[in-house]
C-alpha positions, 0 to 999 in steps of 0.5 A: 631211600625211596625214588620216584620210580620205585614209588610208581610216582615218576611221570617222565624218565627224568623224575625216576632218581627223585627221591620221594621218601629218605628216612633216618632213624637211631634210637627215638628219632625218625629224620624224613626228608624228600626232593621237592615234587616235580610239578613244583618250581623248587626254589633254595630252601622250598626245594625240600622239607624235613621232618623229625619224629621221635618220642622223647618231648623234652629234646623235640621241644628244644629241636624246635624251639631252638629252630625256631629262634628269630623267625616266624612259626608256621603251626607252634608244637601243639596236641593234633587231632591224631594225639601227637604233638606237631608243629611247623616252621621256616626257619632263617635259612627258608628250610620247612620242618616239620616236627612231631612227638609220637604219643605211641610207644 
């Protein structure tokens, strides 16, 4: 993990335990997460997104589609200009995530 302070971004004291980045990893997955950033109003589900990386497609397909069930997708999975797959969505819980299939090994 990552605070705010350690980052440089922390503008008042009461921002330096923030954390801007947490990550996870096992063997092909990333799980990223962060606090929401201070200028914002954080609201219930608004407060954090999560992202989720790896390389194995077929599992990140399942992780969003399965996410995916009964609401609105923001971006659906598709091929990004930086030659991953990514998609965005919301799911029924207001939680943001973001999940990206790297192309690099």
């Amino acid at each position: 993990m990552q605070t705010f302070a350690e980052s440089k971004m922390a503008r008042k004291p009461e921002e330096n335990d923030l954390i801007i980045h947490a990550t996870l990893k096992n063997e092909g997955l990333t799980f990223m997460a962060s606090d929401a950033m201070p200028d914002r109003q954080a609201k219930v589900g608004d407060n954090v997104h999560m992202s989720i990386s790896g390389n194995d497609s077929e599992w990140l397909t399942k992780v969003f589609n399965g996410l995916s069930k009964g609401v609105n997708v923001d971006m659906p999975l598709a091929r990004q200009f930086w030659g991953d797959t990514y998609g965005q969505l919301t799911d029924k819980f207001g939680i943001h995530w973001m999940v990206n299939t790297t192309s690099r090994q």
